[in-house]
C-alpha positions as CSV (number, residue, x, y, z in Angstrom):
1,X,4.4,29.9,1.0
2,X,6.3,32.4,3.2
3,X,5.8,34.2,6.3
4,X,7.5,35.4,9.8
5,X,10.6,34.3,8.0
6,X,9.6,30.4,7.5
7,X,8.2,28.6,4.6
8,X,5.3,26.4,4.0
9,X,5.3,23.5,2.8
10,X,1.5,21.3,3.1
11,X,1.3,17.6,2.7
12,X,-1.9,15.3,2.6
13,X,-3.6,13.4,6.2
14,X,-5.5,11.5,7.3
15,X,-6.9,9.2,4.5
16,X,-10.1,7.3,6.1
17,X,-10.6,10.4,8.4
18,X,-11.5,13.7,6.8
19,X,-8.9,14.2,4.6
20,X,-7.1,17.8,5.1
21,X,-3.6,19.0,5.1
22,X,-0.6,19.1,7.5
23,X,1.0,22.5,7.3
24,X,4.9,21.9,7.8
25,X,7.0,25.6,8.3
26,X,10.0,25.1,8.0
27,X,12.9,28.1,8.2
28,X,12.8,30.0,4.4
29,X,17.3,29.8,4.7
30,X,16.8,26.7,4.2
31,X,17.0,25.0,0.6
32,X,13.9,23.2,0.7
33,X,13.0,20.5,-2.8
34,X,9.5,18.9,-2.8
35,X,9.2,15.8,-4.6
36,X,6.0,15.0,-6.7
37,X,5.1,12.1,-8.3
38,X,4.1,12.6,-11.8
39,X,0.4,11.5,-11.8
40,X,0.3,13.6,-8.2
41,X,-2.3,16.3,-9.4
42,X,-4.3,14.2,-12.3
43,X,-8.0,14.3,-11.6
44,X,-10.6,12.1,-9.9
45,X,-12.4,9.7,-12.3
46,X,-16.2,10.2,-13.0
47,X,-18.9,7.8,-12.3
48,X,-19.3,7.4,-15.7
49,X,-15.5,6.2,-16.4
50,X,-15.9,3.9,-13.9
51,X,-18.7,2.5,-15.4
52,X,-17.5,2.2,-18.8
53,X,-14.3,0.3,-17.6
54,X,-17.0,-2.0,-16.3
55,X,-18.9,-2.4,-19.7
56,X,-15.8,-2.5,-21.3
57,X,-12.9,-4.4,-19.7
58,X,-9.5,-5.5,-20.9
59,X,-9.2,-9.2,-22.2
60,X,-12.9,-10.4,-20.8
61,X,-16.5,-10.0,-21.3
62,X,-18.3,-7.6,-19.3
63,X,-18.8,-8.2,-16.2
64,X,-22.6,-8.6,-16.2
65,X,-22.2,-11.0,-18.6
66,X,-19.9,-12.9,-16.5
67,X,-21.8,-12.6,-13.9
68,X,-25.2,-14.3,-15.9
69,X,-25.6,-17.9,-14.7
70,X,-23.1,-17.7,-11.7
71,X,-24.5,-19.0,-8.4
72,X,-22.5,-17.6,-5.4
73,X,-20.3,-14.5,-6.0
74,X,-17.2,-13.2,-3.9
75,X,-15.8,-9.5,-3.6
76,X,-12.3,-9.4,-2.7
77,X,-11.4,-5.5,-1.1
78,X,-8.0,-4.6,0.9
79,X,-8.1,-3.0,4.4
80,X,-7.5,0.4,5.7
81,X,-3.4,0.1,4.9
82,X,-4.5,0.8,1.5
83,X,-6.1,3.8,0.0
84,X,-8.3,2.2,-2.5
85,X,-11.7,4.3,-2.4
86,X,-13.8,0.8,-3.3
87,X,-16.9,3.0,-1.6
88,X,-16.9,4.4,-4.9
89,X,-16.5,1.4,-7.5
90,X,-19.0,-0.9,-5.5
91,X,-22.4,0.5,-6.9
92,X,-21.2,0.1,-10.2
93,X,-20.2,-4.0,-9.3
94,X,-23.6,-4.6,-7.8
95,X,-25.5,-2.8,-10.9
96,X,-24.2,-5.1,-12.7
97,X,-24.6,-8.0,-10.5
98,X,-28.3,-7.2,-10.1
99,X,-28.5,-7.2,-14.3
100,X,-27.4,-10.5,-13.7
101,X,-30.1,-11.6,-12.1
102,X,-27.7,-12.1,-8.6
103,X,-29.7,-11.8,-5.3
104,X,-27.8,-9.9,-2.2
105,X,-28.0,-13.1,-0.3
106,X,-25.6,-14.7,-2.8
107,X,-23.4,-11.8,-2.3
108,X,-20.1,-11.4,0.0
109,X,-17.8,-9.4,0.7
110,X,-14.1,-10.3,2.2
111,X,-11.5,-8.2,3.1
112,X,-7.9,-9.7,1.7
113,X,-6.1,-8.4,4.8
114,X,-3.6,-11.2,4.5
115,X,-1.7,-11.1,7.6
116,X,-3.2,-7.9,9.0
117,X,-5.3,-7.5,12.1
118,X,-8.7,-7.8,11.5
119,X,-11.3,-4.5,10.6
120,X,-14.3,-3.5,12.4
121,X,-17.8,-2.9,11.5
122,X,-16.7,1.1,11.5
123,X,-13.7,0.3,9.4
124,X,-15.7,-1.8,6.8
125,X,-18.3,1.1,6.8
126,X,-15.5,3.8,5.4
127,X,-14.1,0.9,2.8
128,X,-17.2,0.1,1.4
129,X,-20.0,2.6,2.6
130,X,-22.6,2.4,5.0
131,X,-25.1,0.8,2.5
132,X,-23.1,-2.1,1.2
133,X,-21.9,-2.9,5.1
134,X,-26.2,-3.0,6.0
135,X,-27.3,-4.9,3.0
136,X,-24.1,-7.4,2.3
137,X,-22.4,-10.1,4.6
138,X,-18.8,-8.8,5.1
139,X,-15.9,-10.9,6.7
140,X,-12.6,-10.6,7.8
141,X,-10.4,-12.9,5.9
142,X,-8.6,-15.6,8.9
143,X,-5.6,-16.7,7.7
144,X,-5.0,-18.8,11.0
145,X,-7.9,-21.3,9.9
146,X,-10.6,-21.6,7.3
147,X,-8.4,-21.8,4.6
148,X,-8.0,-24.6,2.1
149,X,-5.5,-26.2,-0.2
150,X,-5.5,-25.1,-4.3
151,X,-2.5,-26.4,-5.3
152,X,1.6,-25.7,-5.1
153,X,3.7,-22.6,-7.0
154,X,7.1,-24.0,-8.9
155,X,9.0,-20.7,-8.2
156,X,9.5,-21.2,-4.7
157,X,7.3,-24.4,-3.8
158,X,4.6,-22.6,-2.2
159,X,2.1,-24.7,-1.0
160,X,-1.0,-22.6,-1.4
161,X,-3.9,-22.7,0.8
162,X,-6.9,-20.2,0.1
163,X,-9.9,-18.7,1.9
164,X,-12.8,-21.6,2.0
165,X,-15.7,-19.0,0.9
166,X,-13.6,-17.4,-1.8
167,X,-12.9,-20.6,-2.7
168,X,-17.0,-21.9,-2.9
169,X,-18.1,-19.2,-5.2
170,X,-18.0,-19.2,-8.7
171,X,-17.7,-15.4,-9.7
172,X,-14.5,-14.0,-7.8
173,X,-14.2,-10.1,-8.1
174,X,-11.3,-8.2,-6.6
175,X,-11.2,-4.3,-6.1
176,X,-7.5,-2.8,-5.2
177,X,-5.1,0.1,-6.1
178,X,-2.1,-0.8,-8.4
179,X,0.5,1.6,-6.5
180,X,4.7,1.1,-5.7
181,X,5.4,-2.0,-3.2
182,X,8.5,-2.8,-1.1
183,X,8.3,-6.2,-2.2
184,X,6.3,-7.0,-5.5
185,X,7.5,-3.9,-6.6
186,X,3.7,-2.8,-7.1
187,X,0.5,-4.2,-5.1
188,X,-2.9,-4.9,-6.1
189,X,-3.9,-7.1,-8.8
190,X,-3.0,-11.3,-8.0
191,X,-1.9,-9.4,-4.6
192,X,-5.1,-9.5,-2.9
193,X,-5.6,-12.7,-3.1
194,X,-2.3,-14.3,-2.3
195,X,-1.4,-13.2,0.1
196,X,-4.7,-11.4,0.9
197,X,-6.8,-14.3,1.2
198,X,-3.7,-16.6,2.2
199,X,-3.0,-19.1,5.4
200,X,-0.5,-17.7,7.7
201,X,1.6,-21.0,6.4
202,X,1.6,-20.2,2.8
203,X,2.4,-16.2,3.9
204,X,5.4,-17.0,6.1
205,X,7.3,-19.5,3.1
206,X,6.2,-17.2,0.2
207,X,7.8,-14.3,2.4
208,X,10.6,-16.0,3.1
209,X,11.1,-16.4,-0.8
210,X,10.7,-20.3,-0.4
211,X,14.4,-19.7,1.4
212,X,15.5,-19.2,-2.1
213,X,18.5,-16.1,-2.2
214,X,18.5,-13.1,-4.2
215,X,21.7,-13.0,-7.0
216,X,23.6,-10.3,-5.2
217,X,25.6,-9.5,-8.4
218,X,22.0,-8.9,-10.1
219,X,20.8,-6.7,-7.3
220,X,24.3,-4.9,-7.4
221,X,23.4,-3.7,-11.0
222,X,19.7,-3.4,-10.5
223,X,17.4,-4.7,-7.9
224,X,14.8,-6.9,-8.4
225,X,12.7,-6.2,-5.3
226,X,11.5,-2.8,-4.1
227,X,9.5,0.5,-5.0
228,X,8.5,0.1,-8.9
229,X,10.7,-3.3,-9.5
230,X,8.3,-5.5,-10.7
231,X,9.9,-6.9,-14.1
232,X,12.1,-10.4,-13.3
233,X,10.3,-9.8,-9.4
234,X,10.4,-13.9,-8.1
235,X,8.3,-12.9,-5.2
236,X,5.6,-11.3,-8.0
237,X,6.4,-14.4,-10.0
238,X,5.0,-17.0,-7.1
239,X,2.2,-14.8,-6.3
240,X,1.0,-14.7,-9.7
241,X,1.4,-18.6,-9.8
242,X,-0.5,-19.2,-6.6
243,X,-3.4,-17.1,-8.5
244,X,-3.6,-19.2,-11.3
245,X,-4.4,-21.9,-8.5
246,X,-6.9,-20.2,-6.6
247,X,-8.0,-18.0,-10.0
248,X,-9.7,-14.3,-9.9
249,X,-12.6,-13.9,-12.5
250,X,-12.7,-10.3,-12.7
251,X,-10.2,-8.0,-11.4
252,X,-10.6,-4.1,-10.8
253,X,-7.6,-1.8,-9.9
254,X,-7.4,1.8,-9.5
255,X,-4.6,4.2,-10.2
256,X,-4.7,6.9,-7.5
257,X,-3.4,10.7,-7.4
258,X,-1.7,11.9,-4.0
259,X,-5.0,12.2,-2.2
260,X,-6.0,8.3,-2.8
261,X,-8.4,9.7,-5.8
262,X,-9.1,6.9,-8.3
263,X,-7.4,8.7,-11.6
264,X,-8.0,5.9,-13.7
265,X,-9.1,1.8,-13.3
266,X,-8.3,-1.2,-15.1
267,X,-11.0,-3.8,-15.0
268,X,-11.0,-7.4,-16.8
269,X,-8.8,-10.1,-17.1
270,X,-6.6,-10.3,-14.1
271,X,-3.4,-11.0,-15.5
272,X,-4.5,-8.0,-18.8
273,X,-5.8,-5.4,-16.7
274,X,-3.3,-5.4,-14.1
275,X,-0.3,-5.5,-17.1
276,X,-1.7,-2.3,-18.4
277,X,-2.2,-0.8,-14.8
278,X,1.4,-1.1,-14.0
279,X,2.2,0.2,-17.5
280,X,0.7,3.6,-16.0
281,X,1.5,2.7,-12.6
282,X,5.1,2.9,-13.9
283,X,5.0,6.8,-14.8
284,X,2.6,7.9,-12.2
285,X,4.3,6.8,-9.8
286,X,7.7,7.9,-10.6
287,X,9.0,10.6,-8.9
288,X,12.6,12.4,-10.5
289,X,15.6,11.9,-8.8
290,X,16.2,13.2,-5.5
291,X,19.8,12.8,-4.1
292,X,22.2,14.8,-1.6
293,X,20.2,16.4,1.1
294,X,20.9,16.9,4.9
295,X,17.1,16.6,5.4
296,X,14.8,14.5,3.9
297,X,11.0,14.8,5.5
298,X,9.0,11.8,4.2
299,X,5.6,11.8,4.9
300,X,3.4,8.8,4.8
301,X,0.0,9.4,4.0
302,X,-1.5,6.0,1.6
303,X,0.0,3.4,3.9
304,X,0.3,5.9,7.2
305,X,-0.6,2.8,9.0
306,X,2.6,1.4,7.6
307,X,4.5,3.8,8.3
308,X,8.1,2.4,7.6
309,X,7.9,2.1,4.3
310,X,8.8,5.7,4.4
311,X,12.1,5.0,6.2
312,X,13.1,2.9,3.1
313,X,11.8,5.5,0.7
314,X,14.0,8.3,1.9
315,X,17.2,6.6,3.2
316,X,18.5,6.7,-0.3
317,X,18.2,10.7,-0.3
318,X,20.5,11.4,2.9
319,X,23.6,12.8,1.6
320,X,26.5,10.7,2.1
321,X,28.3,13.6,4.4
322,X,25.4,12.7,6.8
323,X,22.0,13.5,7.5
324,X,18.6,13.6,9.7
325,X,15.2,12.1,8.5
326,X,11.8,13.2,9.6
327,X,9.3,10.4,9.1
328,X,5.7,11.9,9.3
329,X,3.3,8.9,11.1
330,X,0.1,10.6,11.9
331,X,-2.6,7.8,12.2
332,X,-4.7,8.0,14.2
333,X,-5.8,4.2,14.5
334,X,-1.6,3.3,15.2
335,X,0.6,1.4,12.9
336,X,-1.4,-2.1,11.5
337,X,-1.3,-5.1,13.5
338,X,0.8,-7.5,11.5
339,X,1.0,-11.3,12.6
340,X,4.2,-11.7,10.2
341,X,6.6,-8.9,10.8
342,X,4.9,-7.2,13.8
343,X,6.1,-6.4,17.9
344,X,4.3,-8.1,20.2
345,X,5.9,-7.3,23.2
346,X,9.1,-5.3,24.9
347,X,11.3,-8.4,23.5
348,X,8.7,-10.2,21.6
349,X,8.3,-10.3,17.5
350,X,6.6,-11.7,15.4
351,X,8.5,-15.0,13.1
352,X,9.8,-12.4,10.4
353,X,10.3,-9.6,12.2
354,X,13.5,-8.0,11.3
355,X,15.0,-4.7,13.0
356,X,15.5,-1.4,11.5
357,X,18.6,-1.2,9.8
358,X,19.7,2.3,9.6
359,X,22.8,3.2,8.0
360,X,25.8,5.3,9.0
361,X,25.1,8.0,7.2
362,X,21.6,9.0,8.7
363,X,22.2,10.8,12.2
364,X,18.6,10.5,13.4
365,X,15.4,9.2,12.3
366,X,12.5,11.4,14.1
367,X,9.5,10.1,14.0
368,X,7.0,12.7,14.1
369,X,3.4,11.7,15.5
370,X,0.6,13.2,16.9
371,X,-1.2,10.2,18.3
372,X,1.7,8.4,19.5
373,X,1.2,5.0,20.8
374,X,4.5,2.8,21.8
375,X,2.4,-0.6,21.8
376,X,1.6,0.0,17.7
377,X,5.0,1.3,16.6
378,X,6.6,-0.2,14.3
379,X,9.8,1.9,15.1
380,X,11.6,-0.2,17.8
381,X,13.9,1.3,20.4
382,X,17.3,2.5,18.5
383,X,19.5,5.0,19.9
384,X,19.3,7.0,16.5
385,X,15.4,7.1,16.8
386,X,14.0,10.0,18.3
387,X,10.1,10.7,18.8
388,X,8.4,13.9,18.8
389,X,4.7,14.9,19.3
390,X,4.7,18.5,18.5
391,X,6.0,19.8,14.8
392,X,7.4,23.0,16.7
393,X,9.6,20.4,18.4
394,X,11.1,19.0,14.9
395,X,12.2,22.3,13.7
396,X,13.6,23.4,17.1
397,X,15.9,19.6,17.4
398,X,16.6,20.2,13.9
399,X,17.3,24.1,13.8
400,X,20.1,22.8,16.9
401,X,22.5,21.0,13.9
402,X,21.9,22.6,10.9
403,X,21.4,26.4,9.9
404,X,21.1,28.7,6.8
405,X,21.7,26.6,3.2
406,X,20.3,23.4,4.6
407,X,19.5,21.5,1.5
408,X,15.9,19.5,2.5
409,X,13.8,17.3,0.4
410,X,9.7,16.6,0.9
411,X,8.3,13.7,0.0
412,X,5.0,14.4,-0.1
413,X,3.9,10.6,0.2
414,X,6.6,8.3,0.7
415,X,4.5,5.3,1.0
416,X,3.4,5.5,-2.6
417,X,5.9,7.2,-4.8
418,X,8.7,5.4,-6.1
419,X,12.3,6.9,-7.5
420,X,13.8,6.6,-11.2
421,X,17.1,5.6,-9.1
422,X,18.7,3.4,-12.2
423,X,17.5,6.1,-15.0
């Protein structure tokens, strides 16, 4: 869209608010590239798919027949980091749990938050509805305490210590999204449970890869950890170890368009249904190449509570003559608490915390953000990190270094779109 001679380009906000759009007008002389993902526009699921991936899941029995004869029964959902609309999937869970003969008192729900700060009763109400939050006990996982030993991983030596109630019931459901990772190369699946429902112990070793080191000559020719890598992953390799320890019964994961819609779900067998999620999750995701540009605006929208991700995400775009990036962080609630890799303090970290490394050929980073808040950034002080409040204020600080033929590339969700770099 054109007008007053800028263009408009809109990008998604606000996920657990009311979802609308961010208009970003940028000058039309400019050459600006939006980058998709592929599965970006596929349409919401029906109840009625999400049901019949219930009746009829990959690799297991249904899961009211699972559920038949089972005393005590766990639901495993990720926090507000994560888009997962589980609100959604949860009727069709508890139908089938009420088939079963289950009452609500046997019942839980837990939120793998792993290492996150913990959710509030307002915060459980958007995950999972206001129904499920006033009929169903719902806890904060506590990886600090309450959390006992299931056994040790052979990739890195993990010694793996799990949630005590997950650990007490004997039908273990977990609800996620199957969408890119930094690290696994794609979360959800084995993911929200280690290290969702993880000690802080067993987090901090697996997340220091067991002090194992990556081959630099293999992550020269391809890497093995980031946005879509998730075949030879060692870090995806322990997790998925740990979870044969501490098992998952019945897993559900979601495939979501660029709004956080649930486009399709794979429900069954853990280790089945979340093989053939990531055999979608692999195209869906992908987003064509996207190389060369003084500008690259990357939005964070999914995971706007995690907003860095999107620094990693467009970094690889900057051309190497030297470039700006415009990191869209509008959440409301402030970046996530994160007892791992979090600030604490002017000079305090967390134990992992690890600075931002920017390289030389990105001039600035501006970090646009409505509802700044210097306490929950993520962002730490760096002389090439600029803040701005006001959109207006981008354009103008940008409009000062670069003028007509500017080459500029959107991504429209940098926290969940990976890029076919080693096509």
């Amino acid at each position: 869209m054109k007008g007053n001679n800028m263009a408009i380009i809109k990008v998604p906000q606000q996920a657990w608010y009311r979802t609308g759009e961010l208009e970003l007008k940028l000058p039309d002389s400019w050459q600006v590239e939006t980058g998709y993902m592929a599965g970006y526009n596929r349409p919401e699921l029906k109840p009625e798919a999400i049901r019949s991936a219930m009746q009829s899941p990959i690799g297991t029995r249904p899961l009211g027949e699972l559920a038949k004869g089972k005393k005590e029964v766990a639901i495993v959902f990720d926090d507000l980091s994560r888009v997962t609309r589980t609100a959604k999937i949860v009727p069709h869970v508890l139908e089938a749990l009420a088939e079963a003969g289950i009452p609500d008192d046997n019942i839980r729900f837990i939120c793998g938050l792993g290492a996150h700060g913990v959710m509030y009763r307002t915060d459980f109400a958007k995950k999972l509805g206001e129904d499920v939050v006033s009929r169903f006990r719902v806890f904060n996982h506590n990886p600090f305490g309450n959390c006992v030993w299931v056994g040790t991983t052979s990739t890195y030596q993990t010694k793996v210590y799990i949630n005590e109630e997950y650990t007490k019931c004997d039908l273990r459901i977990v609800i996620g999204s199957c969408v890119p990772h930094p690290f696994v190369g794609f979360g959800g699946g084995s993911k929200l449970v280690m290290p969702g429902l993880a000690s802080f112990e067993t987090i901090n070793w697996h997340h220091k890869l067991g002090g194992a080191r990556i081959d630099p000559v293999n992550m020269e020719n391809k890497p093995t950890q980031g946005m879509g890598f998730i075949d030879d992953n060692m870090a995806k390799k322990d997790i998925d170890e740990a979870v044969e320890l501490a098992g998952i019964d019945f897993l559900i994961n979601t495939i979501v368009n660029l709004w956080g819609e649930s486009v399709a779900i794979y429900a069954g067998d853990w280790r089945e249904a979340f093989a053939a999620a990531v055999r979608d999750a692999k195209m869906h995701y992908r987003t064509p190449k996207v190389t060369d540009k003084d500008i690259v605006i990357a939005n964070s929208y999914a995971k706007a509570s995690e907003s860095m991700i999107s620094l990693a995400a467009a970094i690889p775009l900057v051309s190497h003559r030297g470039g700006d990036i415009v990191v869209i962080a509008n959440a409301p609630e402030g970046q996530v608490t994160h007892y791992l890799v979090g600030i604490f303090g002017k000079d305090t970290y967390a134990c992992q915390y690890t600075q931002c490394d920017i390289p030389p050929q990105v001039k600035r980073v501006i970090v646009f953000n409505q509802y700044p808040h210097r306490g929950s950034s993520w962002f730490e002080e760096h002389e090439k990190i600029v803040y701005i409040r006001e959109w207006d204020n981008v354009v103008a600080a940008l409009k000062r270094d670069y003028g007509p033929g500017t080459k500029v590339a959107v991504i429209p969700d940098a926290t969940n779109q990976f890029f076919a770099w080693y096509d």
